[in-house]
Structures are given as structure tokens and as C-alpha cells.
GUZA-563431 format. One record per residue (C-alpha): residue in one letter; x, y, z. Coordinates in steps of 0.05 Angstrom, whole numbers, plus 5000, padded with zeros to 4 digits. Layout:
BEGIN
AXYZ;...
//
This chain:
BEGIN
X627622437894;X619322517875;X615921847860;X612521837794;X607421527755;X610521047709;X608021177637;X607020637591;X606120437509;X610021217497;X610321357427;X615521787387;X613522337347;X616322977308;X613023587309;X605723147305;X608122677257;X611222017261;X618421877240;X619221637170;X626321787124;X628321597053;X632120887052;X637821257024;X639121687077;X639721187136;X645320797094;X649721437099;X655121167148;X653620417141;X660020187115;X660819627066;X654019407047;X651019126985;X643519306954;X638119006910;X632519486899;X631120156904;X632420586967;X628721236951;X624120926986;X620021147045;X621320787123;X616720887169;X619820407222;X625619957242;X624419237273;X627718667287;X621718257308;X617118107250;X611118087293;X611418887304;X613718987225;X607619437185;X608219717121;X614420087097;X618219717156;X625519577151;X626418867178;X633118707213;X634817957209;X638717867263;X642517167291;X639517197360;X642016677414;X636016247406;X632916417347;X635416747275;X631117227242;X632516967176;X627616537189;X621617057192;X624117477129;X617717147093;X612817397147;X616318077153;X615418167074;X607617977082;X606718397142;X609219007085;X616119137099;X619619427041;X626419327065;X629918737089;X636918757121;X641718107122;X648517847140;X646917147105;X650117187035;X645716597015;X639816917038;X641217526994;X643117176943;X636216866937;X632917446953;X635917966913;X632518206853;X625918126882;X622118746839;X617918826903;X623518886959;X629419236976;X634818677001;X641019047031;X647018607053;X651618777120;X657418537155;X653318537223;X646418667224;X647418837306;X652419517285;X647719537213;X641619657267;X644420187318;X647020597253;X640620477220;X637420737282;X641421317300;X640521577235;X632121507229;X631621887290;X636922427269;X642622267307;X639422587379;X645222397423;X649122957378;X648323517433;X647723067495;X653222867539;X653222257549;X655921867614;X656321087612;X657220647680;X659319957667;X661019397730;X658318797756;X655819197825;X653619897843;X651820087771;X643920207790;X645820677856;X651921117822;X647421267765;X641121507815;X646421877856;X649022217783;X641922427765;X640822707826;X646423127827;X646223277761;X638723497775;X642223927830;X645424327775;X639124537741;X640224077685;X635823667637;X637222947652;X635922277620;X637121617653;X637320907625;X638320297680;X636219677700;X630119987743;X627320507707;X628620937649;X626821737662;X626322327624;X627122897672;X620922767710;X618522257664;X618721537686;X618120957641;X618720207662;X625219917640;X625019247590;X632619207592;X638419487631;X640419707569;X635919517512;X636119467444;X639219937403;X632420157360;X629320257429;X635120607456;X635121117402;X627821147401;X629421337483;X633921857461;X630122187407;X623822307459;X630122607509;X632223057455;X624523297446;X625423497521;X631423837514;X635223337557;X642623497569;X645622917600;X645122197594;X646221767649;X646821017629;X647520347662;X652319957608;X651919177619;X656918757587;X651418367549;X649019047511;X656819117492;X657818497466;X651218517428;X653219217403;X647019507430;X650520197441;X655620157379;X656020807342;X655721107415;X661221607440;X661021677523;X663822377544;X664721967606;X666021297622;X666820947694;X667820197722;X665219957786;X668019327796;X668218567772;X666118007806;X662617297785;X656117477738;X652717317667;X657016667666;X651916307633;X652916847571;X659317007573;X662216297589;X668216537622;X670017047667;X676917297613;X670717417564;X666617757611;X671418227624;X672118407550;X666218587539;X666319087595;X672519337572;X667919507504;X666420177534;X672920467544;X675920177477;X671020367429;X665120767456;X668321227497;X671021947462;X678322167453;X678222747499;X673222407546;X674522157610;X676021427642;X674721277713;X675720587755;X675620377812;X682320237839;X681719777892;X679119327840;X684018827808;X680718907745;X680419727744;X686419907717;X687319337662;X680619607633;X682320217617;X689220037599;X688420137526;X684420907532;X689321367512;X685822007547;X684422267606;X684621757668;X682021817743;X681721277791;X677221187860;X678220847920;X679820847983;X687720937985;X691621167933;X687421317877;X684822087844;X679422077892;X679821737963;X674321628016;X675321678097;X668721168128;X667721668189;X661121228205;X656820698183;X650320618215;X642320248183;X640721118189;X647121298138;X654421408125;X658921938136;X665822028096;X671222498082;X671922548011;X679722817985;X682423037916;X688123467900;X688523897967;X681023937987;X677523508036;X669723528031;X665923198088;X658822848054;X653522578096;X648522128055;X642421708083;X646121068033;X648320488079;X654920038074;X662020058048;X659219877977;X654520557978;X660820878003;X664620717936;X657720827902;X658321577928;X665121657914;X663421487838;X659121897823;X662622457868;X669422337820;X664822407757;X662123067776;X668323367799;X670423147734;X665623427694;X666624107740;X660724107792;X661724517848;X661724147920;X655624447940;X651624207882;X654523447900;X653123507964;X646023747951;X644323227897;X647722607939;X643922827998;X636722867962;X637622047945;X634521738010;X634921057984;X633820667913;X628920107901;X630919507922;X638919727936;X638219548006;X632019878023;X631419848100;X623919668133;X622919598200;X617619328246;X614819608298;X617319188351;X625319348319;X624818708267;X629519028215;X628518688138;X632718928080;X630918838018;X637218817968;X638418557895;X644518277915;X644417587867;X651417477853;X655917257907;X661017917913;X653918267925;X651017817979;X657517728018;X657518598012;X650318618040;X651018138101;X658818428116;X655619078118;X649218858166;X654518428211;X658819038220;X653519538235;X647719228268;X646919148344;X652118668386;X647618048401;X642218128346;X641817548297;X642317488219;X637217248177;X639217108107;X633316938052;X634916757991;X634816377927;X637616347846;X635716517777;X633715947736;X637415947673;X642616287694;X650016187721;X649015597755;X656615517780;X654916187833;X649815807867;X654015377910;X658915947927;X653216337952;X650415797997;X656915748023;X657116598035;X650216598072;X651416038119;X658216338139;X656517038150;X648316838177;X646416618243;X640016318203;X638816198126;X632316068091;X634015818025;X627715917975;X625816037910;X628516737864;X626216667796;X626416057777;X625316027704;X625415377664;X628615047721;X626514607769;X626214957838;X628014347879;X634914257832;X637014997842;X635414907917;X640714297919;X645614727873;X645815157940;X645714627990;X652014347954;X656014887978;X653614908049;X659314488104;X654114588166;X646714498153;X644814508229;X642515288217;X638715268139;X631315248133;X629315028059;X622515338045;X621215437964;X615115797970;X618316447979;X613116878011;X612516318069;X619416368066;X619817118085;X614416958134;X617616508172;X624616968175;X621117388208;X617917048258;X624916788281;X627017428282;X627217868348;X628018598366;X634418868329;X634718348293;X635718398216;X632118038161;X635318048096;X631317898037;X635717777975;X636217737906;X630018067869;X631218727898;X626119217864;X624018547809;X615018617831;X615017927790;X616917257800;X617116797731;X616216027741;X615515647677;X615716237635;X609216497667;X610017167708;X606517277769;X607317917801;X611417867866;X614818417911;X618718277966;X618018917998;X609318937990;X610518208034;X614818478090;X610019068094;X603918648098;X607018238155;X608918838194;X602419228196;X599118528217;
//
């Protein structure tokens, strides 16, 4: 896959002209909504911050976690909005027949804002096929491996993930894995303008719940897996799953297709309810099934079956995880009818994906990983897969930390992971937020029985440094958590920070 320059501050426009719409026609499909005012009225732009809103704004009040937009109505009016939409009944009360503003009451201003914003940019997902991957791992690599295949084909393709978001060739940095519906609409109005065909998507549970793609219908949608993640949102692990469940309830289209994994407890219960078209994964029994035939640090090699064909796929990917990765994204195109060859092609063209672990290696045979893996299902996957493939004798050197306001009952359970599967562990800082480093360091420690092999270094580029000069020939380094993150955030202040610029530095030294 080329490298390309990310593009930033992009700007939507129509045929040299901004988008702007009559209030009237972006209420078409709404639903049950009340007005005060007049909506022949011109929009130029939808926002749910205030601090962005100009005139002829439509300002979206809505009940964030932390803080309700209700409260900034007055400064959105100011800044020249001349619509304001609520779900407060009080607040439209005393609002409505203002001669100067349009008040328009919802239900939920989160669904009021996707419609709102589907419609101002002219429904531009209404020719696109759509393909949604939801799952607590793998989500990042299947939908690289889909683009690439899908690139394969000769076809136009958008993708929106927690890395990047591209437009064929076009990179733009990503804010959210999947962000806000205005922005995600904005995204796929610019796609349209590019004739984009197909749109891959990374689908986190916290967009579904916060009906960031409602309104959407997914030709296609797939489930990784499930495992212990977003805790801290979702409170419990019964709610977490229903919001990943979301996708193949509501969002996903009649005579679309369903695919889970089924070695995954959780993959058939969440499609349970879809009505249409179902195919599984895995490695026995399922749709699609995968024979390992080798792992190796240089790439797998697997025997693919479905129905009565057997197609042999070489890919530079590492580890069982990349192997159900692969087998994803090969059930999807088979699905959609892709030819073999084209598969093979596009899966083969993927050498690695940033920060998914990306191998680096010394010249005197130090090998460091670098790997998001910052839930525990994902950190035990990354050090089963280096303990089963790397050289008998060589040592494993785990480096790690956790989030800062986040999930803070995972942090013991992955201290406990490390140590057990690690000849060595540096525990360190990740991001650590609003937290004190020190505390989430001890939330770690807590789960560790034998402390005779942990280092505790919280400076975590000393950290790194001193992993690897324990280390030895064919030995392995792996640095986890922030995968392809080139920040770290302390206190609320980012400071950029890439894991992979630090191992470099050391190894040309």
C-alpha cells in the first residue's frame, strides 16, 4: 500500500460552492418534531459545538457525557445561528416564539443530527455500498486488508477507522474511530465527489450507542470478536455487547449480509436477531475455515476452504489473530463475489499496518514490535503469538502501561498476562490522562503474584531504552499499547510521542 501525505483542515464543497439547503428540506424524514419559526430559511452549516456555529448555523443541543449543549444555545444564537435544535421541552418552551429564531423540538437530538446531516449533504451514501466492521480486536487490520482488496478490483474506495480515514488515495488524519455523525457525512459527501464506490468502516460500540451512524444501512456487516474494553463507558460488559449488536439490528439492510466470527462465544448471539443472510468464520466449523500451514515474524501461510474450494493465501501479516483478520475480510469478498485472484492480490499488497504489530529489528537481531494491543484479550494475543514463533531460548520483553481515564478494572488482569507469558516486564506509562501515573502503575502491580522479573520505569521512552538493552540477539521487544498513537497526553496536554521513531533512534545508534 503507497504512503501518503496526510491532508489536513479539507473543506466540502459543491460544484465551487459551499453547502447550504432550505430548513424545510432537512426536516423531511425527521419524525415527530415540533417548530417555532420559520424554516424557509437558508443553512449554511450544522454544529453541535457553539464555538464553530457562524451565521445561518443550525445548532444541535446535544446531552453530552460531560457537558449539555443547552447550556451554549445563548452563545450559538449570538454567534448567528438561525436554527436551534432541542430535546429539552422546557428549553423550547422558553424559547419558542422568539421572532428572531427558529426553535425545532426532537425526541433525540443524536438521530435529529445524523438525519439532519444526511440530508444537507444529499444523502451521498445512496449509491455507495457500504461495509461496517464492528469487534473489540482486529477491526483496524480487516478493514486495511478490505481496502486493499477492494483496490485490487479496480474500485473507488473510502475508508473510515481508528488510524486514518482515506479517500482512494487521499489520506486524512482520523479524530475518531468513527466520528460524529455531521463529520461522517461531511466524509461521505467529499467520497461521493470522488466517485467512491465502497465504504469500508471501523464501527465502535461507542458510535452505536451514541447513534453516530443511525440512519445508516450496511450492505455488509461483520463481528470480530468480544473481549474486556470501553468498560469505563459502557459499565458492563451485557451493555457493551448491545451496543455492538446495534449494527446488525438496526443498521444493517434486509438483503445484506451478516458475518461473525464463530469461535467467538459472542458471534452467533449477535446476529441472532438478523433475519437475512448469515455466514460465519473460523477455524472449524464455520462458512469459511482457515488451515495455519505456518507462522513465522516473516508471515503466515493458510489454507483457506468454503463450499468445495480450497485456496492457499500467503500474506506478510503475523499471528493467529492476523490469521482470523485475513479470513474476514477473505469471507466478505467472497461474499460480495470477488474472484480469488483479486483476494489474493489485494491481501498480499498489505505488508503490515501501523502500529498492528509492526516488526523492527536491530542490527545485531534485537527484534521490537510495536502493537496497540491495550486490552488484555489483545496483549495475551500478541505475546502468545511471539512465544510460539520466536527462536527456542530467546527471551520476552514485555513494555507496557494503561490509559488514564479509562477501564481501570483491565489493568490488573493485564499485569497479571505480561508477567505470565514475559521472561521480563517493564511496566511504564501509556497515556495517562487525568490520572496519576504512579496510581495506574500500582493498578498493574496489583495483579502481578511474582515481582522478581518487573522493572517499573514511568518515563516511557527510558523505558523502551532500557528493554532493549536487556535484550539479546533474537530476542523480542514488545512495545505495547499506543500502537500507531505519535502522542502521549499527560494532564490533558499532548506531547507528540511515537514508539516506533524511539526504537528506530536506538537502533541506528
Amino acid at each position: 500500500m503507497k504512503e501518503f501525505q496526510k491532508v489536513k483542515n479539507v473543506k466540502l464543497f459543491v460544484n465551487g460552492q459551499g453547502f447550504e439547503m432550505l430548513l424545510i428540506n432537512l426536516l423531511n424524514n425527521l419524525g415527530f418534531y415540533e417548530v417555532s419559526g420559520k424554516t424557509d430559511i437558508d443553512i449554511s452549516s450544522i454544529e453541535f459545538n457553539s464555538k464553530y456555529v457562524k451565521r445561518n448555523s443550525i445548532f444541535i443541543a446535544i446531552q453530552g457525557l460531560n457537558v449539555d449543549g443547552h447550556q451554549f444555545i445563548t452563545d450559538a444564537i449570538n454567534k448567528g445561528a438561525s436554527c436551534i435544535v432541542v430535546e429539552n421541552k422546557r428549553v423550547f418552551d422558553e424559547l419558542k416564539g422568539n421572532p428572531k429564531i427558529t426553535i425545532i423540538y426532537v425526541d433525540n437530538s443524536k438521530k435529529a443530527m445524523a438525519l439532519i446531516a444526511n440530508a444537507f449533504y444529499g444523502y451521498p451514501t445512496a449509491k455507495m455500498k457500504l461495509i461496517g466492521v464492528t469487534g473489540t480486536n482486529g477491526k483496524t487490520t480487516s478493514t486495511f486488508l478490505l481496502k486493499s482488496i477492494l483496490e485490487s478490483a479496480g474500485k473507488k474506495v473510502g475508508l473510515i477507522g481508528t488510524i486514518d480515514y482515506w479517500i482512494n488515495d487521499i489520506c486524512l488524519p482520523a479524530s475518531k474511530t468513527t466520528p460524529e455523525s455531521v463529520r461522517l457525512f461531511e466524509l461521505f459527501a467529499k467520497m461521493r465527489e470522488a466517485n467512491v464506490e465502497y465504504v469500508v468502516m471501523e464501527v465502535s460500540s461507542i458510535a452505536l450507542f451514541l447513534e453516530r451512524v443511525y440512519g445508516l444501512k450496511y450492505d455488509v456487516a461483520a463481528f470480530t470478536n468480544l473481549t474486556q474494553d470501553h468498560l469505563d463507558f459502557h459499565g458492563n460488559f451485557e451493555n457493551y455487547f448491545k451496543s455492538k449488536k446495534i449494527l446488525f439490528d438496526e443498521n444493517l439492510k434486509k438483503d445484506g449480509f451478516a458475518i461473525y466470527n464463530n469461535d467467538d462465544s459472542y458471534g452467533k448471539k449477535i446476529v441472532a436477531d438478523f433475519e437475512g443472510k448469515k455466514y460465519s468464520y473460523g477455524l472449524n466449523n464455520s462458512d469459511f475455515t482457515a488451515e495455519i500451514l505456518n507462522l513465522s515474524f516473516n508471515g503466515i501461510s493458510i489454507n483457506i476452504k468454503h463450499d468445495n474450494e480450497i485456496v492457499k493465501i500467503d500474506s506478510d501479516l503475523t499471528g493467529k489473530f492476523n490469521v482470523y483478520n485475513i479470513l474476514l475480510a477473505y469471507s466478505i469478498s467472497r461474499v460480495l463475489k470477488f474472484d480469488n485472484e483479486t483476494i489474493i492480490s489485494g491481501i498480499r499488497k498489505v505488508k503490515n499496518v501501523e502500529g498492528r504489530f509492526k516488526k523492527i529489528v536491530s542490527e545485531d537481531g534485537i527484534i521490537g514490535i510495536v502493537d496497540y494491543s491495550h486490552t488484555p484479550d489483545s496483549l495475551k494475543n500478541a505475546l502468545e503469538t511471539i512465544n510460539q514463533i520466536k527462536d527456542n531460548g530467546s527471551k520476552t520483553i514485555t513494555i507496557f502501561g494503561c490509559g488514564g481515564n479509562r477501564d481501570q478494572s483491565k489493568r490488573p488482569i493485564m499485569g497479571k498476562i505480561a508477567s505470565e507469558l514475559s521472561d521480563f516486564v517493564i511496566i511504564t506509562s501509556d497515556n495517562p490522562r487525568n490520572e496519576n501515573p504512579d496510581k495506574i502503575i500500582n493498578d498493574i502491580l496489583s495483579g502481578i503474584e511474582n515481582k522478581s522479573k518487573i522493572i517499573v520505569e514511568p518515563d516511557r521512552k527510558k523505558a523502551i531504552v532500557k528493554g532493549f538493552e536487556i535484550a539479546n540477539k533474537g530476542d523480542v521487544v514488545l512495545v505495547a499499547g499506543k500502537g500507531h498513537e505519535n502522542y502521549q497526553e499527560v494532564k490533558g496536554i499532548k506531547k507528540h510521542f511515537d514508539d516506533s521513531e524511539i526504537i528506530y533512534e536506538l537502533i541506528k545508534k
